[in-house]
NUMARGU-625918 format. One record per residue (C-alpha): residue number from 1; x, y, z. Coordinates in nm, 2 decimals. Last residue first. Example, Ala and Ser with C-alpha at 12.3 -4.5 7.8 and 13.67 -1.06 7.14 Angstrom:
# NUMARGU-625918
@i 2, u 1.37, v -0.11, w 0.71
@i 1, u 1.23, v -0.45, w 0.78
***
This chain:
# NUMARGU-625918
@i 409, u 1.17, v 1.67, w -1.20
@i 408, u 1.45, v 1.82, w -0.99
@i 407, u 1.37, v 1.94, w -0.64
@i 406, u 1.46, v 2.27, w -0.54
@i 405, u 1.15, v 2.40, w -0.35
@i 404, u 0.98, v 2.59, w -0.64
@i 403, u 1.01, v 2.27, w -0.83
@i 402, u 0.88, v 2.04, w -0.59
@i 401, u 0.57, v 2.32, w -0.57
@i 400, u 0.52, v 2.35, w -0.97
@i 399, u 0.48, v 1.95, w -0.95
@i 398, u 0.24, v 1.94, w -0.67
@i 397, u 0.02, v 2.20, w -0.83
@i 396, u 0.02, v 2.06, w -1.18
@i 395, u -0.03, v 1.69, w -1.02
@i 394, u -0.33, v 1.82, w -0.84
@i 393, u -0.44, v 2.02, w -0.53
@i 392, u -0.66, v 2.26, w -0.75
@i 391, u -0.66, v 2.21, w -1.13
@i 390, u -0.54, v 1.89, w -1.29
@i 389, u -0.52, v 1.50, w -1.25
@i 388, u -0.66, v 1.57, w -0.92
@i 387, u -0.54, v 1.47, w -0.57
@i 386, u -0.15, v 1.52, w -0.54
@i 385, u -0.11, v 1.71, w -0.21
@i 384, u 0.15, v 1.95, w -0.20
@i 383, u 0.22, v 2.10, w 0.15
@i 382, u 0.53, v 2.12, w 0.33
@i 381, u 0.72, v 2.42, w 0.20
@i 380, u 0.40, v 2.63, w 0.02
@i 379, u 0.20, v 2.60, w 0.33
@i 378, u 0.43, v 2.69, w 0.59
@i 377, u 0.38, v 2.47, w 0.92
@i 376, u 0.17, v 2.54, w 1.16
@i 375, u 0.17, v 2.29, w 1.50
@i 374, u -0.16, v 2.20, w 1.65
@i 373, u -0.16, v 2.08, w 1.97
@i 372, u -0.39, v 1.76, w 2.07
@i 371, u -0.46, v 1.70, w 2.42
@i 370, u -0.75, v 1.41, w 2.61
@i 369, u -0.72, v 1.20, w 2.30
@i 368, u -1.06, v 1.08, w 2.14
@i 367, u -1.13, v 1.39, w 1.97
@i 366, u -0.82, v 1.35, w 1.77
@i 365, u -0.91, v 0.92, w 1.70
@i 364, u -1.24, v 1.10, w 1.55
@i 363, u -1.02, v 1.27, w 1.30
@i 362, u -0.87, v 0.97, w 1.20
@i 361, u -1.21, v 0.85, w 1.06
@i 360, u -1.39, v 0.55, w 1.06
@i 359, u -1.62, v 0.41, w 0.76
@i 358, u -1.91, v 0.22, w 0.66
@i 357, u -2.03, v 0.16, w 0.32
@i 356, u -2.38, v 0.26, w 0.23
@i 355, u -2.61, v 0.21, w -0.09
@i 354, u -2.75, v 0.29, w -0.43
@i 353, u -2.60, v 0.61, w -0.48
@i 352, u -2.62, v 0.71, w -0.85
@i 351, u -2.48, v 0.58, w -1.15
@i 350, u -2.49, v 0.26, w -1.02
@i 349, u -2.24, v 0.00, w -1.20
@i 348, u -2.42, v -0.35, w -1.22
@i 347, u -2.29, v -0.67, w -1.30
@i 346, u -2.55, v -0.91, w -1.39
@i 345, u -2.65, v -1.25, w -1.14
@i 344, u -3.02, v -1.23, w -1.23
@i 343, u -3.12, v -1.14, w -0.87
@i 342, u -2.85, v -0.82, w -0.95
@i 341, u -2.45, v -0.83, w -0.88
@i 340, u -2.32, v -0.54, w -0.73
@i 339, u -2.15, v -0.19, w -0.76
@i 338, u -2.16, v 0.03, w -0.53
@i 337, u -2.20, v 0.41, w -0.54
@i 336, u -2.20, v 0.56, w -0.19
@i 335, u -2.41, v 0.74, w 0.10
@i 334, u -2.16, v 0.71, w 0.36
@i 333, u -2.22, v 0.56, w 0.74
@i 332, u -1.97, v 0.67, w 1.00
@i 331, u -1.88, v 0.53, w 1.25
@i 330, u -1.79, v 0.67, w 1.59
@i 329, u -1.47, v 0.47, w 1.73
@i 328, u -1.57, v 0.19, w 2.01
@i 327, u -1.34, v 0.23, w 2.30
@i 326, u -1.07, v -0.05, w 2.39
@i 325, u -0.84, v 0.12, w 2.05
@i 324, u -0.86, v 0.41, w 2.21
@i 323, u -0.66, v 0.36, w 2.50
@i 322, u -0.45, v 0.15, w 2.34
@i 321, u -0.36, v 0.47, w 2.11
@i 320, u -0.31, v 0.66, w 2.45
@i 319, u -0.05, v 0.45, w 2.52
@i 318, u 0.07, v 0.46, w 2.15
@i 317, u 0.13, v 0.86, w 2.17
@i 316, u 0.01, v 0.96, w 1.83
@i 315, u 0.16, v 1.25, w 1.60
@i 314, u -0.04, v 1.35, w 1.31
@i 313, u -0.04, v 1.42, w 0.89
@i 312, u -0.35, v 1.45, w 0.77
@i 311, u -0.32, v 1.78, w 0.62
@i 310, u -0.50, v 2.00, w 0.91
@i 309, u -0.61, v 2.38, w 0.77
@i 308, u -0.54, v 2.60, w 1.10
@i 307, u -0.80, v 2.89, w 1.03
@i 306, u -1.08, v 2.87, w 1.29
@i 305, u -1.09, v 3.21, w 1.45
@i 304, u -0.93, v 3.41, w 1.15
@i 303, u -0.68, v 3.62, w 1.20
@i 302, u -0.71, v 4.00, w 1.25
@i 301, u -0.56, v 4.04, w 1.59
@i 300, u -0.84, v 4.05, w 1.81
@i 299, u -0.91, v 3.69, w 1.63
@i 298, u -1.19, v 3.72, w 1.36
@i 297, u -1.51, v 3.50, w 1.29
@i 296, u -1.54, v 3.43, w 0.90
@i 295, u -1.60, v 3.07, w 0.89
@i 294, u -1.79, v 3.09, w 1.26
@i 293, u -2.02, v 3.35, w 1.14
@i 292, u -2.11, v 3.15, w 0.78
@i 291, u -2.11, v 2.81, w 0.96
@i 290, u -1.87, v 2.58, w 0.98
@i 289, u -1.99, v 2.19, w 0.95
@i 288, u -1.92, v 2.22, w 0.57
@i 287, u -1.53, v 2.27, w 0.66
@i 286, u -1.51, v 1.99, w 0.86
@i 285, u -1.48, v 2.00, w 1.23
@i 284, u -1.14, v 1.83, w 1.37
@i 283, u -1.15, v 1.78, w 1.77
@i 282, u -0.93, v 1.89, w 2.06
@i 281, u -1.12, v 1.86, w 2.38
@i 280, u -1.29, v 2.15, w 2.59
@i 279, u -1.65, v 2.07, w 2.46
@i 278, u -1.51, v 2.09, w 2.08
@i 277, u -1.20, v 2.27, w 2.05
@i 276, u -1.03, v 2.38, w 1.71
@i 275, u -0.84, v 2.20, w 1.46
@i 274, u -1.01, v 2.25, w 1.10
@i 273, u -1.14, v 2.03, w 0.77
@i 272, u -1.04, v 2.20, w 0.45
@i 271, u -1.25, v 2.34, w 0.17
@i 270, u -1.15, v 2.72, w 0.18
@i 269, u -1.41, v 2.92, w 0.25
@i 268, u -1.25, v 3.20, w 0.50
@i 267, u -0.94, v 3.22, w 0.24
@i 266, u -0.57, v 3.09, w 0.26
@i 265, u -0.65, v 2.90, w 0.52
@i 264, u -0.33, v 2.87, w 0.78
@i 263, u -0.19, v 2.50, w 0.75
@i 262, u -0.18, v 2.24, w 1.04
@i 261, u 0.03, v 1.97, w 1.12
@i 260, u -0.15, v 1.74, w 1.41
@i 259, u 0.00, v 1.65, w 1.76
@i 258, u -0.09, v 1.42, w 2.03
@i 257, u -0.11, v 1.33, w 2.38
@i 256, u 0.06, v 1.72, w 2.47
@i 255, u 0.34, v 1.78, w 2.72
@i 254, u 0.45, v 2.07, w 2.50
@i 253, u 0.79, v 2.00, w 2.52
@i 252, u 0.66, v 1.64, w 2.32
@i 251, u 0.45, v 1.80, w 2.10
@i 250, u 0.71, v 2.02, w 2.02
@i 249, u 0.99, v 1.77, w 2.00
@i 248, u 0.76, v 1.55, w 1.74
@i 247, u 0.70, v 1.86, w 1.50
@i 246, u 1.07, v 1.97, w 1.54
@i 245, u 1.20, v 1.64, w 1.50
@i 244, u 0.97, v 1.55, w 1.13
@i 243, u 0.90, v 1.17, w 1.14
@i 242, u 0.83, v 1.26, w 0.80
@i 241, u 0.82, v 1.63, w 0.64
@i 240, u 0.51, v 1.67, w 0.35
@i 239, u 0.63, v 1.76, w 0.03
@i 238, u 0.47, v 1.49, w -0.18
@i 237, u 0.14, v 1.54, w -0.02
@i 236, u -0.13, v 1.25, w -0.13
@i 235, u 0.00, v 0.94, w 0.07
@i 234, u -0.12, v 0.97, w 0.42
@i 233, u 0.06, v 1.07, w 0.74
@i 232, u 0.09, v 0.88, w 1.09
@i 231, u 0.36, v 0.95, w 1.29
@i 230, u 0.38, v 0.73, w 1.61
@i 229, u 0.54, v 0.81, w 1.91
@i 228, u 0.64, v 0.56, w 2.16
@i 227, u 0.85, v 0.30, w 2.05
@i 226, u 1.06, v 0.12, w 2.25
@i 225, u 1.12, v -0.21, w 2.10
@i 224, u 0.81, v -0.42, w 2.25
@i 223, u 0.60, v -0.11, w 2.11
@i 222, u 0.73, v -0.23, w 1.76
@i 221, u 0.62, v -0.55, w 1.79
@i 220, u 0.33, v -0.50, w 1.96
@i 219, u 0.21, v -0.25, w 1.67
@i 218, u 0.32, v -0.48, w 1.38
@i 217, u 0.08, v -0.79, w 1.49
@i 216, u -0.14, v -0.73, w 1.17
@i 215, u -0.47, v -0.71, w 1.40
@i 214, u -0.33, v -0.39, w 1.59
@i 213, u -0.19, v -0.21, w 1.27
@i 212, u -0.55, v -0.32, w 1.14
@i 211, u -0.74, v -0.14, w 1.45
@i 210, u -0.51, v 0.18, w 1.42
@i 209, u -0.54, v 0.25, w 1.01
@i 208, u -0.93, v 0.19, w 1.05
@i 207, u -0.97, v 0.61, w 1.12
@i 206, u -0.88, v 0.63, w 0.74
@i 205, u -1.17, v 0.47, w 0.62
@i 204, u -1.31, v 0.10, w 0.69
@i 203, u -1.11, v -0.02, w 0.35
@i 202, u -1.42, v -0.14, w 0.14
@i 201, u -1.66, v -0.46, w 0.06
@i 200, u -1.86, v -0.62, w -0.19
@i 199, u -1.92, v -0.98, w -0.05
@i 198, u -1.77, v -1.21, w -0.28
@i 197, u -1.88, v -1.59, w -0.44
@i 196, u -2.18, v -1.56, w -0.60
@i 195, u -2.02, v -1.18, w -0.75
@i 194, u -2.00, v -0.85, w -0.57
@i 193, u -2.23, v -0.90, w -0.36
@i 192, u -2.42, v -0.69, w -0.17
@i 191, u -2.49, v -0.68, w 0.23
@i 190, u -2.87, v -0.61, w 0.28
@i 189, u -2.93, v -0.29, w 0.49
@i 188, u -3.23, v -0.18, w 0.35
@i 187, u -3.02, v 0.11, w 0.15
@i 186, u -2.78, v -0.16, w -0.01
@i 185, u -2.50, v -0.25, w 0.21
@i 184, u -2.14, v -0.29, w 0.21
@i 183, u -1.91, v -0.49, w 0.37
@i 182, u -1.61, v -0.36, w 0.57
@i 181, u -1.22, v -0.42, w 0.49
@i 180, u -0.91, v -0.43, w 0.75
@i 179, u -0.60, v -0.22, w 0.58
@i 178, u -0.32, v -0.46, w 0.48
@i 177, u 0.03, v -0.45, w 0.70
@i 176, u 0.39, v -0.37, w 0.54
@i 175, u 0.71, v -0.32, w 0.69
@i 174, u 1.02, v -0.15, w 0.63
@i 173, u 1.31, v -0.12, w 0.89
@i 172, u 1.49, v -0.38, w 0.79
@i 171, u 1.49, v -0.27, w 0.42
@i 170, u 1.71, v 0.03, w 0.48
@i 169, u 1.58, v 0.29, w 0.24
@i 168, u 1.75, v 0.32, w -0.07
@i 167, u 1.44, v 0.36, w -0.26
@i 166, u 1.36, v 0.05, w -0.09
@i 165, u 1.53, v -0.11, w -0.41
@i 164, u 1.31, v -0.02, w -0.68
@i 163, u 1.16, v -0.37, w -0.74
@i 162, u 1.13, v -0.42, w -0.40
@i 161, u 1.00, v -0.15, w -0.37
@i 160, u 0.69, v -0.18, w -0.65
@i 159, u 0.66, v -0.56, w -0.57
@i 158, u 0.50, v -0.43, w -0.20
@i 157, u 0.28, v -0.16, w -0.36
@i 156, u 0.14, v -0.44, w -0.66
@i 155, u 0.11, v -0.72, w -0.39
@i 154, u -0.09, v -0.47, w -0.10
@i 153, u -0.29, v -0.25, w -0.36
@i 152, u -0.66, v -0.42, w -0.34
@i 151, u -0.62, v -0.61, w -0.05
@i 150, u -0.54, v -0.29, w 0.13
@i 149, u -0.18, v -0.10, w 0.21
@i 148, u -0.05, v 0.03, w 0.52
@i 147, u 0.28, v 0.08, w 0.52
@i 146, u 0.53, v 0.10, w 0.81
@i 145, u 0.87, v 0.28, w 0.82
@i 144, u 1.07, v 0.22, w 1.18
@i 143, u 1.33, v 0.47, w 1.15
@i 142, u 1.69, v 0.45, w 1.08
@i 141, u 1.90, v 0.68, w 1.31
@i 140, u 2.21, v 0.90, w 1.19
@i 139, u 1.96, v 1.19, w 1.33
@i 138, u 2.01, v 1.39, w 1.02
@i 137, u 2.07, v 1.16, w 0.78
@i 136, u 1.78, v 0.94, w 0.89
@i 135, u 1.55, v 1.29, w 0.91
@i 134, u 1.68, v 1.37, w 0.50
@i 133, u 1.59, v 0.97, w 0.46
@i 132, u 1.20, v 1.03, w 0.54
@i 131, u 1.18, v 1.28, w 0.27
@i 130, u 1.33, v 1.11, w 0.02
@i 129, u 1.11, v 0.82, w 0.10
@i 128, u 0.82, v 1.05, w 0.08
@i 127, u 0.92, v 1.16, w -0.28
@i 126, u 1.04, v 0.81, w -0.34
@i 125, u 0.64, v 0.65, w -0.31
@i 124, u 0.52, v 1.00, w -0.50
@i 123, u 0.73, v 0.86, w -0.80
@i 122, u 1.01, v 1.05, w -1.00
@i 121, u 1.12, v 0.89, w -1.33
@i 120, u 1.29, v 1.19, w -1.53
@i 119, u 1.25, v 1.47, w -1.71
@i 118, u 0.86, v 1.55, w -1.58
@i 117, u 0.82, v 1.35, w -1.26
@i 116, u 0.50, v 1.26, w -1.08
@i 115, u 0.52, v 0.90, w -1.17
@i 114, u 0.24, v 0.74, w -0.97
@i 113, u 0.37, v 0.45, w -0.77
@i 112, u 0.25, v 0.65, w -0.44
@i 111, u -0.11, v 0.63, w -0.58
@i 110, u -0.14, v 0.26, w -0.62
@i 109, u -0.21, v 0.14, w -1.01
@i 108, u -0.54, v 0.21, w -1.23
@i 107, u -0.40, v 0.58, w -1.29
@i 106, u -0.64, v 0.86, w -1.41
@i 105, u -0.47, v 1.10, w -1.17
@i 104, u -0.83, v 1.04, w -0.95
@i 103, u -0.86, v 0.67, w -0.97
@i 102, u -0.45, v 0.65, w -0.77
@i 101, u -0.58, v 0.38, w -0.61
@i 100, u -0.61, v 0.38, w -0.23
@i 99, u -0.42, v 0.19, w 0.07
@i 98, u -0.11, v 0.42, w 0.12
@i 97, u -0.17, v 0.55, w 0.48
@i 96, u 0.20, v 0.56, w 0.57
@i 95, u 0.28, v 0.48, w 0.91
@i 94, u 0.67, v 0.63, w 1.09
@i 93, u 0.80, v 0.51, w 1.35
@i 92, u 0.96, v 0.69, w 1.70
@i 91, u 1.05, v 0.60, w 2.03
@i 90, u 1.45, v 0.42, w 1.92
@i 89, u 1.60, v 0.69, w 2.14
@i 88, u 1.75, v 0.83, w 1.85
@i 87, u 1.45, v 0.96, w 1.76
@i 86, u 1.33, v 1.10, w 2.09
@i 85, u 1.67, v 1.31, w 2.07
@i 84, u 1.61, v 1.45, w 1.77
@i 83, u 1.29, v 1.55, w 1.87
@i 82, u 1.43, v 1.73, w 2.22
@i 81, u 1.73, v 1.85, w 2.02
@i 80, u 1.46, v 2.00, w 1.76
@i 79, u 1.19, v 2.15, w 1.96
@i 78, u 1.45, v 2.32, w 2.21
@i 77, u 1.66, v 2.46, w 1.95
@i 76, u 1.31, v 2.60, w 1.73
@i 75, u 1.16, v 2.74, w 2.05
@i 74, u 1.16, v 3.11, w 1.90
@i 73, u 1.09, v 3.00, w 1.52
@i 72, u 0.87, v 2.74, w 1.63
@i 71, u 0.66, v 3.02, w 1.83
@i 70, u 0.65, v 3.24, w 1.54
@i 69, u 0.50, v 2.95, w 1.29
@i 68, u 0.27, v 2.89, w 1.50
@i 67, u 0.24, v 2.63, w 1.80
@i 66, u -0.13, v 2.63, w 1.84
@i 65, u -0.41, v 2.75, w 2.05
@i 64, u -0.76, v 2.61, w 1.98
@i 63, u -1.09, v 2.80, w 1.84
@i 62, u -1.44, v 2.71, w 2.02
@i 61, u -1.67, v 2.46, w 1.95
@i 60, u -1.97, v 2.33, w 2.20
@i 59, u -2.01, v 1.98, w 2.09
@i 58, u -2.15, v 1.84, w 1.80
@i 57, u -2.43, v 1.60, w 1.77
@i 56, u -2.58, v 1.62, w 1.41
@i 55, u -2.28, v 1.39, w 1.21
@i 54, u -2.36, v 1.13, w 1.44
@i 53, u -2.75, v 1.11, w 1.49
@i 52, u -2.83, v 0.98, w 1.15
@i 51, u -2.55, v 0.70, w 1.23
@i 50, u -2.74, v 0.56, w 1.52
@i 49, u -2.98, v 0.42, w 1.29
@i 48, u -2.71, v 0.21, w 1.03
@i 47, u -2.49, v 0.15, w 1.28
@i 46, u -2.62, v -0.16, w 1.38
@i 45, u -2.49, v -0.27, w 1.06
@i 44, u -2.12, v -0.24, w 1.19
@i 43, u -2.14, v -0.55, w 1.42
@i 42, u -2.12, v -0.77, w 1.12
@i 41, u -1.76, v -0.75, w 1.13
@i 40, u -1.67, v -0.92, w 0.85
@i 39, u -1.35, v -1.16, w 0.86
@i 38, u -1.56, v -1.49, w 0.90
@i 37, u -1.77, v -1.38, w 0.65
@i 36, u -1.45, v -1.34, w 0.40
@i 35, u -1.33, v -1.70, w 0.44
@i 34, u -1.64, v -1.85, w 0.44
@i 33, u -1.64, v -1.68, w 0.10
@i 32, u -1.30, v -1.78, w 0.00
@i 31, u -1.36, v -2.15, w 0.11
@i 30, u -1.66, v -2.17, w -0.09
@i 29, u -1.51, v -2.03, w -0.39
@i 28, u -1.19, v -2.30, w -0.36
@i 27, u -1.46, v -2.57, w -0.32
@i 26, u -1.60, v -2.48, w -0.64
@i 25, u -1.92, v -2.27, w -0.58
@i 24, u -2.26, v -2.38, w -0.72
@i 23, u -2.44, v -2.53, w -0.37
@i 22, u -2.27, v -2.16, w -0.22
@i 21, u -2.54, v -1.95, w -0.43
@i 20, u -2.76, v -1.81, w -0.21
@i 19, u -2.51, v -1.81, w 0.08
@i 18, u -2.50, v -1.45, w 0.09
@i 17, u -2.88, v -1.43, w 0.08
@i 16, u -2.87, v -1.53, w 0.45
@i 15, u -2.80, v -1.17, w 0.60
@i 14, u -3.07, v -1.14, w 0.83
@i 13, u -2.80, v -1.05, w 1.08
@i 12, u -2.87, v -1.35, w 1.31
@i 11, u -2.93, v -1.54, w 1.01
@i 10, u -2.59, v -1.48, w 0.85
@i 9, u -2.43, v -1.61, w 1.22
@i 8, u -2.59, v -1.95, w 1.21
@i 7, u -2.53, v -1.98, w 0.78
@i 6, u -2.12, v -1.93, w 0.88
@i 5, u -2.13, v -2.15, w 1.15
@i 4, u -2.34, v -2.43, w 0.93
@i 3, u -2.12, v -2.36, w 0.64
@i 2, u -1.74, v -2.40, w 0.84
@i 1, u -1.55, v -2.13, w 0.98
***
């Protein structure tokens, strides 16, 4: 894209002020921020009045069947021959949603290369690895591992396995791909800067995974080998199963689209977004969505109506994947602190909202698929998420979990 292109398309968007200071760029500035406007998608800002509407419009909700815990333990032969089979096959991968920082641990690197051993060097990277390899033993089959990263992570995450050897994991079948990025705006939606020559931008949210596997060129590769199934899990849980045979064989003998691991709620108030059915069709509603009734509402048997926690961790088919992928994903429009660069050129950090960044979520892409069973799994054997430094859901937590389930810190 050259300046005149680039200043054509600004205007359209009344975004001009990002050229403001290209006179006083070096030539390798000016490159990088042609660069960059090229790769926005300037689309987004008409989201900006739509979005008020998003959040608002809900369906008709209702609770969803699931495959429990009892019904894995009476189809647990079928589920398993029919996953292990689909493995061996060559119709599953496996995509890691590893683009954040680990901020929260107080840790400036990428999450997965957080140490989260005590005695000895144990990183939330070779916890899922670990995890993955128990499902190559098993099945004597490697499996596709893909890894999203963003700009900001992508050298240090790829440098971290190599330097550690894969974690023994078969090199071949590891790939990386870089998370697309959107711009953000102030609250007249104005694009910031976060210098002369850098739009201030963000990973488009966890619903962006799909869209950037598609632009990276790793999705029709791997669909041109056979694969079918795609398990897509993020970072955070260090106990999560991978590419798991029971979870994909279920899905599968269930005849479902898709598939999402699901937790029981350990109380009716319990901060965790929940499976159920919105107008007929699977969706995720978020635990602030739920009001008092539904939040407490009770099964004929006791349980609660809407209990089956979801810990990001899902089973696509990629035809329906495509399917999506040609629709236009809801997105949604955050309230966020950004930092920027004032009229005067000064760095400033907000230390209250001052603007919007733009994101899609992965629990649109459930809503999107015509069938979506749940599956339980038991909390305490598949669920550690490492999201605080301490407290709930945090390193503590994690760590006394790994120990409880025989694995040596």
């Amino acid at each position: 894209m050259n300046y005149e292109t680039a200043k054509q398309l600004l205007n359209k968007y009344d975004q001009g002020h990002i050229l403001k200071f290209y006179d006083e760029l070096t030539e390798t500035e000016r490159s990088e921020l042609l660069k960059q406007i090229e790769d926005v998608d300037f689309s987004l800002l008409e989201n900006l009045d739509a979005e008020k509407k998003l959040s608002v419009n809900r369906g008709k909700i209702k609770p969803i069947n699931a495959v429990t815990t009892d019904d894995i333990a009476r189809n647990s032969e079928k589920y398993l021959n029919t996953g292990i089979s689909a493995i061996k096959a060559g119709k599953v991968a496996a995509v890691l949603l590893a683009g954040g920082q680990g901020t929260r641990l107080g840790f400036d690197k990428p999450k997965g290369m957080f140490n989260i051993g005590v005695t000895k060097e144990l990183y939330i990277f070779e916890c899922l690895v670990n995890n993955l390899m128990k499902v190559v033993e098993l099945t004597k089959t490697w499996i596709p591992f893909v890894i999203m990263t963003s700009e900001k992570n992508n050298k240090d995450t790829i440098n971290f396995f190599k330097e550690h050897n894969y974690f023994g994991y078969n090199s071949e079948y590891v790939s990386f791909f870089i998370q697309d990025m959107a711009p953000s705006v102030d609250f007249n939606g104005k694009i910031l800067m976060e210098s002369r020559s850098h739009i201030s931008t963000s990973p488009n949210g966890n619903g962006g995974w799909f869209s950037s596997f598609v632009r990276s060129g790793l999705f029709d590769k791997l669909t041109s080998q056979g694969i079918e199934w795609l398990n897509v899990f993020a970072v955070d849980n260090v106990l999560q199963k991978i590419a798991d045979p029971m979870f994909i064989g279920a899905v599968i003998c269930t005849g479902k689209d898709s598939g999402g691991k699901v937790v029981a709620k350990t109380d009716p108030n319990e901060k965790v977004g929940v499976m159920c059915l919105e107008d007929e069709k699977p969706s995720i509603i978020e635990y602030y969505e739920l009001t008092d009734e539904m939040a407490n509402q009770r099964m004929a048997d006791g349980e609660l109506a809407y209990k089956f926690g979801v810990i990001l961790n899902y089973l696509f088919k990629t035809d329906k994947l495509i399917e999506i992928n040609k629709q236009k994903m809801p997105v949604h429009v955050v309230d966020k602190k950004i930092p920027f660069i004032d009229e005067n050129e000064e760095l400033i950090s907000p230390e209250t909202p001052n603007g919007y960044k733009f994101e899609t979520l992965i629990l649109d892409m459930i809503h999107m698929n015509d069938s979506c069973i749940p599956y339980e799994v038991i909390r305490n054997k598949e669920f550690a998420p490492v999201k605080n430094a301490k407290g709930v859901d945090s390193v503590e937590s994690a760590r006394a979990l790994l120990e409880e389930n025989g694995i040596e810190l």
